[in-house]
N, C-alpha and C positions, 0 to 999 in steps of 0.2 A: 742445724739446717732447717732452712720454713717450711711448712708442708709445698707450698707452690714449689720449689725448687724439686721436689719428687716427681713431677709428673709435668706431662705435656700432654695437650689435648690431639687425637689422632683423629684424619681424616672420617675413619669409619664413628665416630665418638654419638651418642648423643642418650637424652635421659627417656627414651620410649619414644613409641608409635603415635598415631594421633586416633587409631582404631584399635579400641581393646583385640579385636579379633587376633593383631598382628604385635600385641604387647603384652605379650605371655609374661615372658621371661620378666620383666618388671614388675607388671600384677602379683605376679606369686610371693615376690620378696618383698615389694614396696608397696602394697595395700595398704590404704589409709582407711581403718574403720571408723566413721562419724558416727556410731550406734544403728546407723541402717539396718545394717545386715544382723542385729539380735531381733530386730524386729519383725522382717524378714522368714527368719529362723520359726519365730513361734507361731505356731496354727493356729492359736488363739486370736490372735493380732488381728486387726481389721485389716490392715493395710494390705492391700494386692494389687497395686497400679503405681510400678515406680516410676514416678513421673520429672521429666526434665527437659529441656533443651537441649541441643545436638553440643556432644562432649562433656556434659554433666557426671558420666559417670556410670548412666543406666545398665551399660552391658559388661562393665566392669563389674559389677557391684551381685549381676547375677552369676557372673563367672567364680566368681569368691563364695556366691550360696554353694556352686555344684563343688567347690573345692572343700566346704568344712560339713557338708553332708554329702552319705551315700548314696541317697535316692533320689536324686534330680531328675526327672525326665524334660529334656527338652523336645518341644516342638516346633519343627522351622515352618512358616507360613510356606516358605518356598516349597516344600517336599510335601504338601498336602493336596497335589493337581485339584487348586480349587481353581484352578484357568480349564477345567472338565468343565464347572459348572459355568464359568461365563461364556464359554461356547456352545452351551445347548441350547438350541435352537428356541427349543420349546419353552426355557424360562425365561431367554430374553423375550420372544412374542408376549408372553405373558408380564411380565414388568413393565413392558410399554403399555399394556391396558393397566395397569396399576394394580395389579393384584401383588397384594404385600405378602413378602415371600419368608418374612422374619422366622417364623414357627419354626419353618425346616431349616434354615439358619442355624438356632438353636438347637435344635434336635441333632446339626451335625459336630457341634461345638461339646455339646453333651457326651453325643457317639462316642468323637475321640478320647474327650477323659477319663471317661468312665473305662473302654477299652483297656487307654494305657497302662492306669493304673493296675488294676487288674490281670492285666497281661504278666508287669513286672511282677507281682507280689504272687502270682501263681506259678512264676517262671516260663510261661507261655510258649513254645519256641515251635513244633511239630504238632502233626495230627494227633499222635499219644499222649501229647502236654494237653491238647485242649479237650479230650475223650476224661481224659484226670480232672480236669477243671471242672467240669461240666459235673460230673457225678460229686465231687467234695463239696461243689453250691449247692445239688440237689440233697444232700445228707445234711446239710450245716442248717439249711431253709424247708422245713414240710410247712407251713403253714399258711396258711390261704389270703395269709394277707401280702405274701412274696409272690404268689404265682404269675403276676402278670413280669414279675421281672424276671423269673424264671424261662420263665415264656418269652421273652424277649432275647433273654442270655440265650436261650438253645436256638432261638431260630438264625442269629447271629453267631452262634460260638461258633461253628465251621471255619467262620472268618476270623476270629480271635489272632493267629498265629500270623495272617496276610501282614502287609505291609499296610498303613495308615489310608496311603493312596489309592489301593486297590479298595477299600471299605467305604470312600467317601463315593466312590466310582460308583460304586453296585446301591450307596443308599440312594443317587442322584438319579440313575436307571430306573429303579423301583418307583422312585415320583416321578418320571420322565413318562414310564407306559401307564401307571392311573391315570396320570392327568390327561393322557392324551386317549385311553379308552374312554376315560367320563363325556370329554368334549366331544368326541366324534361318534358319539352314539347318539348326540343330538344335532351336530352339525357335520356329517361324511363330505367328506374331503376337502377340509378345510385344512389348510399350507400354513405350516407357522412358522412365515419368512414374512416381509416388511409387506411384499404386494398381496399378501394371503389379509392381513391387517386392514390394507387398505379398501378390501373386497366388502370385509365384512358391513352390516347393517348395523346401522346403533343397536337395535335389537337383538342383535347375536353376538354384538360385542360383550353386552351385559348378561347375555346368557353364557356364554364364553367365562365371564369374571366369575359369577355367581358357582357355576359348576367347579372352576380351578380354584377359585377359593375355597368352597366346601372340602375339594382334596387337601389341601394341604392343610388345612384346618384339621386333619384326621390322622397326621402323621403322629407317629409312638410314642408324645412328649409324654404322654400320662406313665406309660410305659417305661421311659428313662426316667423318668419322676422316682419313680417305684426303684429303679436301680438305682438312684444314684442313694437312696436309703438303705439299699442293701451292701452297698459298697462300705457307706458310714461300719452299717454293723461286723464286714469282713473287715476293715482294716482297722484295729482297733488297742494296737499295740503303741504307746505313747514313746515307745522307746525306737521303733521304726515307724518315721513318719515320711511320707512322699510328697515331692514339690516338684509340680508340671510349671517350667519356665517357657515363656513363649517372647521372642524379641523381633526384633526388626520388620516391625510390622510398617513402619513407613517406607519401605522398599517398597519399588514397583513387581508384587507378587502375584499382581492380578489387576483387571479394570479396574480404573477409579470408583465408578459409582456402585459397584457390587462389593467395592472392599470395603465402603463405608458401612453398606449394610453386615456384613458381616463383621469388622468390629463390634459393631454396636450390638449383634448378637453375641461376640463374645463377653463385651462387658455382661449382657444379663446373665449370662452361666454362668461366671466368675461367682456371681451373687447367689445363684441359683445352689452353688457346690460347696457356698461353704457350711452347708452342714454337714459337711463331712470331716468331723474334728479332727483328725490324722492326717489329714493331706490339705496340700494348698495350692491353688495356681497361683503364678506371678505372673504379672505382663508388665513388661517395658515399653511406657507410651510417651509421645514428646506432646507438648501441651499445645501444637501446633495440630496435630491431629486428632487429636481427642476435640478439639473446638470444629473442628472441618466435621468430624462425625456427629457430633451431637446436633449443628447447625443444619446439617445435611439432611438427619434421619429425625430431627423433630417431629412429635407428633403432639396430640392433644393430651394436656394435661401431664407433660412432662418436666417435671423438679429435676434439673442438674444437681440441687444441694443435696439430696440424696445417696447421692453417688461420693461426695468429697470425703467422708471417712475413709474409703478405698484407698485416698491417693496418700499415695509416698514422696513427697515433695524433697527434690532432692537440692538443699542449698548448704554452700561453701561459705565458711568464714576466712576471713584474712591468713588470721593462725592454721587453720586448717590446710590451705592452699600455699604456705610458709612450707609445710610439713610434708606435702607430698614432693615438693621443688627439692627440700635440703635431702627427705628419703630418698631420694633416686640420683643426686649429683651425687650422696653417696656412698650407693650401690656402684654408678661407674668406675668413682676413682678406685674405690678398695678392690674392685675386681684385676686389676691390674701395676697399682701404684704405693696404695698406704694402707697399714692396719687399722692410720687416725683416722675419726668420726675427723668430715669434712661437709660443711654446709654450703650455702651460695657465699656466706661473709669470707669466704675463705680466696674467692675467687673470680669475686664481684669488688667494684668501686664502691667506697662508699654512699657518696652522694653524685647524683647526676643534676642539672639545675638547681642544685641548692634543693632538690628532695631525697628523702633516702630510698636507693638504688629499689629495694625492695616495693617501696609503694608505687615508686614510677613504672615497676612491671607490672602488678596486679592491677593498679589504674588502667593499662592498656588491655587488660584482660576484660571478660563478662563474666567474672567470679566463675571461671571451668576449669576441671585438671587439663583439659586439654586445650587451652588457648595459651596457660603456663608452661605445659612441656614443648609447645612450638615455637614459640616466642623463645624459649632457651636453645632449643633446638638449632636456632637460626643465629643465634650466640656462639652455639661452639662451631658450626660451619665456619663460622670467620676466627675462629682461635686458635685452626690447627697449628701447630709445632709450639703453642704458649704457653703457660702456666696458667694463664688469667684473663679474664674477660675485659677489655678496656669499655671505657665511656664512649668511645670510636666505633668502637664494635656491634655496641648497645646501639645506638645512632643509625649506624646501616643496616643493621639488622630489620631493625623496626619498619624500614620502608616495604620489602618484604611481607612478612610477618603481617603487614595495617592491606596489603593486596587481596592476601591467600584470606585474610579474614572478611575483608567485603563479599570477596567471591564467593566465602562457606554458607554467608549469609543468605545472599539469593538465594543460592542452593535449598537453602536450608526452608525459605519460605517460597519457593517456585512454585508450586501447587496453589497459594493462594496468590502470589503478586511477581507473574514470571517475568515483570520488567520493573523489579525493584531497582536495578543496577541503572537503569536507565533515567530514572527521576531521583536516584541519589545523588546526580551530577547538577542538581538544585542549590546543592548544598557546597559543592565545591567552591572554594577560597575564600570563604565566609571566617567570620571571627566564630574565634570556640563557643561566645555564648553571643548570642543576638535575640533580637525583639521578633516576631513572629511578619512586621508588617516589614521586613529587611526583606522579605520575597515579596518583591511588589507588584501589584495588579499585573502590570505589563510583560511581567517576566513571566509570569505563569501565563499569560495569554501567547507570549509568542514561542513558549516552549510547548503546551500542548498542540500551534499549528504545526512546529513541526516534530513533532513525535506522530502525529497523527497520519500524518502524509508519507511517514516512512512505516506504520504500524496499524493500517486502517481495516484487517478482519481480524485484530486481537480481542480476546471477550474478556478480560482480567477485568477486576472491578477500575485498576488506575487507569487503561485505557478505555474502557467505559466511561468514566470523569471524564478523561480528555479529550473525548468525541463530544462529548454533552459542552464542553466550555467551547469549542469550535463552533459546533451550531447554535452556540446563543440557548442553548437552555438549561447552565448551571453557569453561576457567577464565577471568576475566578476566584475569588476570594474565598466560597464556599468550600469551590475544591482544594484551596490550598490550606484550609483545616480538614480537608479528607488526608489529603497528604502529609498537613505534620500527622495526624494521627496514626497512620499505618505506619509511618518513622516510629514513633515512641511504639508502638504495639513490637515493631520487628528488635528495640533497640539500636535502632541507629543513634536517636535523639533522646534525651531526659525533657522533662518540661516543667517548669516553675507556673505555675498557673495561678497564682497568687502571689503579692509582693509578699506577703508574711510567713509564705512557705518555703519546704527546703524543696529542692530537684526532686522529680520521681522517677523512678526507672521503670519499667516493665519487669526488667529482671530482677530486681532487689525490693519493688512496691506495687501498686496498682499494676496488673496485666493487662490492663485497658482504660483509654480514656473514650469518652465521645466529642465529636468533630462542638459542639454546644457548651463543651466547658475551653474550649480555646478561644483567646480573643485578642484587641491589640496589642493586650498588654500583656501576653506571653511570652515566659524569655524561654529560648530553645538552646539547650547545651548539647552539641555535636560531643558523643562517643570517643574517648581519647584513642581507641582502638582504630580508628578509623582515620585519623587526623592527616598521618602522612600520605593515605593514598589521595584523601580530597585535597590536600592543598591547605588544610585548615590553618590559623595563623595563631599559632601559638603563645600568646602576650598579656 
């Protein structure tokens, strides 16, 4: 009997979730280790920024850390009420005079880890845990080159055993009433709300800076400095090492422009803590925000190349992404059908167009476990009561499958191009590869009149272009190398930019082109992911 004749695919069927959060039960059995996660593992390692695009893998990959070590602590951006600090009155008034707030940033980024740690590895839980704490630091540390951290443990241990939220609460307070006794002892009764702003004198606005800067300038980083060396020297046991995981920071957890600032003070901690050879944080960042922060929060004399040891670049090969597909088809069938090892050949056509079955799914992929498990996913939706996936199946599925993927895309880059969806329709019923000048002047002219007219107080940089080529002061043409551009950045489009070159991707080569290396003689290869919702002509 053939293995297909064992088994029928049932409605409830499929190989995983499209959000690790809710793909447990496959995680655990079907983890595919790429070497990541030994890397990962060792404290040594530079790497602490795993970095990806949305379904990469990021939160899979930390969930597999907290699975083969004991000491993970995670921390959710969500459960840190840093939406306390973008409600205080008094440090938005002050960000609008421009008083950089980063120090205390860091100092809260610092708080928490150093805390955490510490909490855990002294078992922290009651006022008697932290009355024990407190006395085992002062016996381990007499000497005077600890005391300021000393000093900092006791005036904070009280709080040790609180919740994360209640401590960022009380450090945001403590700079809430300095700053505002500094300012108001040189300017009484001055309102820090937008018309209190508006009142002030250039003069008192820069006395206003000068005062709130010098406070926050004086917050306890010297002080967590000193701790986070003493932390080094308490946790020191190479056989228990602790790892602070921090994810989902592209969640809306808080206003846009304070969250950038505040990544950007996390990444300096990250760097700040790692001399602390027993412990290590991770953060899971998508290379879409990491770029929004740095672009955001640049300042003078800042090296990004700096920082790229950090990153953990997370990339899939063919075989690799072969191996998560055939791990998880299975995990299905033997859960209820066969003892045998059963892969996709078992259950797939061979060839589809004269290509084999397998490359014409990964072709429709952006090299992610999670574009392969949907894509399958939407395979066995159409197989219930069958043995096997048909060519038929494969086919409609894909229509599907090429929607939900345009739509993850926007999604994915809203933040910087919240009408991508809308000038992808550029691109509809075109040949899979064309010349750059196949968008001809006129069509970009009579599509930003009417985008513009249905879209006229959007600030996006696309409708920005598109207002600019309305009034006559940006060429079509220019903007329509803005627009392949941000196509190739998002991955919609690959682009040949030389006859003697091969395609580039964003996701597999350059993450960036500029709008100056494209010209007429660009050929533009539309995303085969994408082909069935534009209309693309497949020939």
């Amino acid at each position: 009997m053939s293995k297909q004749s064992r088994y029928r695919f049932r409605k409830i069927d499929n190989i995983g979730a499209a959000d690790a959060q809710e793909d447990e039960q496959f995680l655990k059995t079907c983890f595919i280790d790429t070497g990541d996660l030994q890397m990962l593992r060792d404290c040594s390692d530079p790497h602490h920024f795993v970095m990806g695009r949305t379904g990469s893998g990021k939160t899979a990959l930390l969930r597999q850390l907290k699975e083969v070590e004991g000491r993970v602590i995670e921390v959710q951006p969500q459960s840190l009420a840093l939406a306390y600090i973008s409600n205080s009155s008094i440090l938005n008034f002050l960000s609008q005079l421009g008083v950089k707030l980063d120090i205390f940033f860091r100092l809260l980024w610092r708080h928490i880890f150093t805390v955490e740690i510490l909490k855990y590895h002294f078992n922290i839980r009651n006022e008697a845990d932290k009355i024990s704490f407190v006395e085992k630091i002062k016996n381990l540390f007499r000497d005077k080159q600890h005391t300021q951290a000393l000093e900092y443990l006791e005036n904070w241990g009280k709080m040790f055993w609180e919740e994360t939220e209640y401590r960022i609460k009380e450090l945001t307070s403590k700079l809430e009433t300095d700053l505002s006794a500094s300012i108001l002892t040189k300017i009484p009764g001055i309102t820090f709300t937008n018309e209190g702003l508006q009142r002030l004198t250039e003069e008192e606005k820069q006395e206003v800076i000068q005062r709130a800067q010098h406070v926050v300038n004086q917050v306890q980083i010297r002080q967590l400095s000193d701790v986070i060396d003493l932390v080094n020297k308490v946790i020191t046991d190479s056989q228990k090492r602790y790892y602070i995981v921090i994810d989902r920071l592209d969640e809306n957890w808080i206003e846009d422009s304070l969250r950038y600032r505040l990544v950007r003070a996390l990444i300096e901690t990250v760097r700040d803590f790692r001399k602390v050879e027993q412990a290590k944080i991770i953060v899971a960042l998508r290379y879409d925000l990491l770029d929004r922060v740095f672009r955001i929060t640049r300042d003078a004399g800042f090296q990004e190349e700096k920082y790229e040891s950090m990153y953990l670049n997370l990339r899939w090969t063919k075989e690799q992404l072969i191996n998560v597909l055939d791990t998880r088809i299975d995990f299905l069938i033997k859960q209820s059908y066969t003892l045998q090892k059963v892969t996709h050949k078992d259950i797939l056509p061979k060839l589809i167009k004269g290509q084999p079955i397998i490359d014409y799914i990964l072709d429709r992929t952006m090299m992610r476990p999670r574009d392969v498990i949907l894509f399958f996913n939407y395979c066995i939706a159409l197989a219930t009561g069958s043995p096997e996936i048909t060519t038929q199946m494969i086919k409609q599925s894909e229509g599907e499958y090429s929607r939900t993927r345009l739509r993850s895309l926007a999604d994915e880059w809203y933040a910087d191009y919240p009408q991508l969806i809308k000038f992808s329709s550029l691109l509809k019923n075109r040949r899979k590869v064309f010349s750059v000048t196949e968008i001809a002047e006129d069509e970009i002219s009579d599509f930003c009149l009417t985008f513009v007219s249905d879209h006229l107080d959007e600030k996006d940089s696309l409708s920005i272009g598109a207002k600019k080529v309305v009034d006559c002061t940006l060429s079509p043409l220019d903007f329509r190398k803005e627009i392949i551009r941000i196509f190739y950045r998002v991955a919609l489009v690959g682009l040949k930019l030389e006859s003697y070159e091969v395609v580039s991707w964003s996701i597999t080569g350059r993450p960036s082109i500029s709008p100056a290396e494209i010209n007429d003689k660009t050929r533009v290869s539309i995303h085969p992911c994408f082909w069935r919702t534009l209309g693309i002509q497949d020939n």
